[in-house]
Each structure stands twice: as structure tokens, then as C-alpha cells.
C-alpha positions as CSV (number, residue, x, y, z in Angstrom):
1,X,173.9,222.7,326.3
2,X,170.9,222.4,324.3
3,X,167.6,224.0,325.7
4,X,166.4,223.3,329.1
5,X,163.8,221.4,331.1
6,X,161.3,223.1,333.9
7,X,159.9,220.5,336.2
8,X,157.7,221.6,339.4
9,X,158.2,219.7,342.9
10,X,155.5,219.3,345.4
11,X,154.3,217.8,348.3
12,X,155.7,215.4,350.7
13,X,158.7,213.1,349.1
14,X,159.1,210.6,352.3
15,X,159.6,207.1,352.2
16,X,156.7,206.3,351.0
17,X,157.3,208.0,347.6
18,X,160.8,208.2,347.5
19,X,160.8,205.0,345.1
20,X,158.3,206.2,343.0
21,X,160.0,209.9,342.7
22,X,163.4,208.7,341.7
23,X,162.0,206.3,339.0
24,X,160.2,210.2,337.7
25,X,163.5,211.1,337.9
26,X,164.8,208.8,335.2
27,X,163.3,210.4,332.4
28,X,165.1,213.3,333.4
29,X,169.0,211.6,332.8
30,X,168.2,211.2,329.2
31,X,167.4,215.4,329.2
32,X,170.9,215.5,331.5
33,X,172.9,217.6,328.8
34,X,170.4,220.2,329.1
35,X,169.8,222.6,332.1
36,X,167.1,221.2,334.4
37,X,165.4,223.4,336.5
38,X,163.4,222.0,339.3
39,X,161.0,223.7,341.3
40,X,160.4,223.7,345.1
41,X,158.2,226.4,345.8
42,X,155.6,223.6,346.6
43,X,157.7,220.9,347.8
44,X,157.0,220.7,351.7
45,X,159.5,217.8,352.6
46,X,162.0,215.7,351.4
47,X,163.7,212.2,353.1
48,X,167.2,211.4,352.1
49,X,166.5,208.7,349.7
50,X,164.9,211.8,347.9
51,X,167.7,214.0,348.3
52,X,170.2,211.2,346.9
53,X,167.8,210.5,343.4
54,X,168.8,214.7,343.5
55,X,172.2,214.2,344.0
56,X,172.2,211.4,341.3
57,X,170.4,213.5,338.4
58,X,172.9,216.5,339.4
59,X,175.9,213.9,339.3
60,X,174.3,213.2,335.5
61,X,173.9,216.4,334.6
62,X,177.6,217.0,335.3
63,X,178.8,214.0,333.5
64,X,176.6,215.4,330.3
65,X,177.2,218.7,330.9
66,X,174.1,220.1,331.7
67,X,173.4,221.1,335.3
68,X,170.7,221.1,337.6
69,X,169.0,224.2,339.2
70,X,166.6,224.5,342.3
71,X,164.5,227.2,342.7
72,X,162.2,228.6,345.3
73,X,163.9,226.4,348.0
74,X,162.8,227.8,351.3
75,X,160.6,226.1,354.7
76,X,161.5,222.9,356.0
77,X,163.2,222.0,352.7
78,X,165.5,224.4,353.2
79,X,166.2,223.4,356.4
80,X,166.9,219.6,355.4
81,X,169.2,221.2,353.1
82,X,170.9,223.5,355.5
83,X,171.4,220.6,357.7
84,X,172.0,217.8,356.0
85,X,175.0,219.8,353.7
86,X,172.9,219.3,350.4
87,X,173.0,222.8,350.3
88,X,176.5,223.1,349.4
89,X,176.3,220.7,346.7
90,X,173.2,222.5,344.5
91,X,172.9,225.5,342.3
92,X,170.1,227.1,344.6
93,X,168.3,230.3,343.2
């Protein structure tokens, strides 16, 4: 592993932006070998098409061997994680 990247999440990731948010993402799998750590202190929600473009960088990061990191997860993002399962599949700190 070789550095790391610290991105900040916020707002609403719904449908609407869910497109947009996993094309921002993209960036991100080139920096997959490093450790990526993602904010959510600000992110209010997030739909499942959000949560898979997540679950997609993570799957990169693994593949490069890098790994993903999200921080400051709490609120009703928490709660899709909680009940969705997500939860089990990130490094939350």
C-alpha cells in the first residue's frame, strides 16, 4: 500500500444522484491500491444504487490491495447500513 486517499461524503445520495456519484467514484479505482478513507459525518442518506458503487470501490480496493474505510458513519446512514447488512461488509471507524 502506497499512501492514502481522504474523500468527504455529504448530503443526500438518492436516485437522483446515484449516477452521478458512482461515475465520482471512478477516479477513485485507479487510487484502489491505496487506503481510501471516506467520510460520512455529512452524508445524510444513501439509496442502494449508492451503497453498490461502495461495495464496487471496496471490491477494487481488495482486488489491489488497498482497502476502503468509512468514518463517522452514524444517523440514518447507519441505519441503512444496519439494515440493509452493508454493515458487515465495511471497515467502519
Amino acid at each position: 500500500m502506497n499512501g492514502s486517499y481522504y474523500g468527504i461524503l455529504t448530503g443526500w445520495i438518492d436516485t437522483a444522484v446515484a449516477t452521478q456519484f458512482i461515475e465520482d467514484l471512478k477516479p477513485l479505482m485507479n487510487r484502489a491500491d491505496k487506503s481510501i478513507i471516506l467520510d460520512c459525518g455529512k452524508l445524510e442518506y444513501i439509496c442502494s444504487l449508492g451503497l453498490r458503487g461502495l461495495l464496487q470501490l471496496k471490491k477494487e480496493s481488495a482486488a489491489k490491495g488497498g482497502s476502503l474505510v468509512l468514518t463517522h458513519v452514524d444517523g440514518e446512514v447507519l441505519k441503512i447500513l444496519t439494515m440493509t447488512g452493508f454493515i458487515k461488509l465495511f471497515d467502519i471507524r
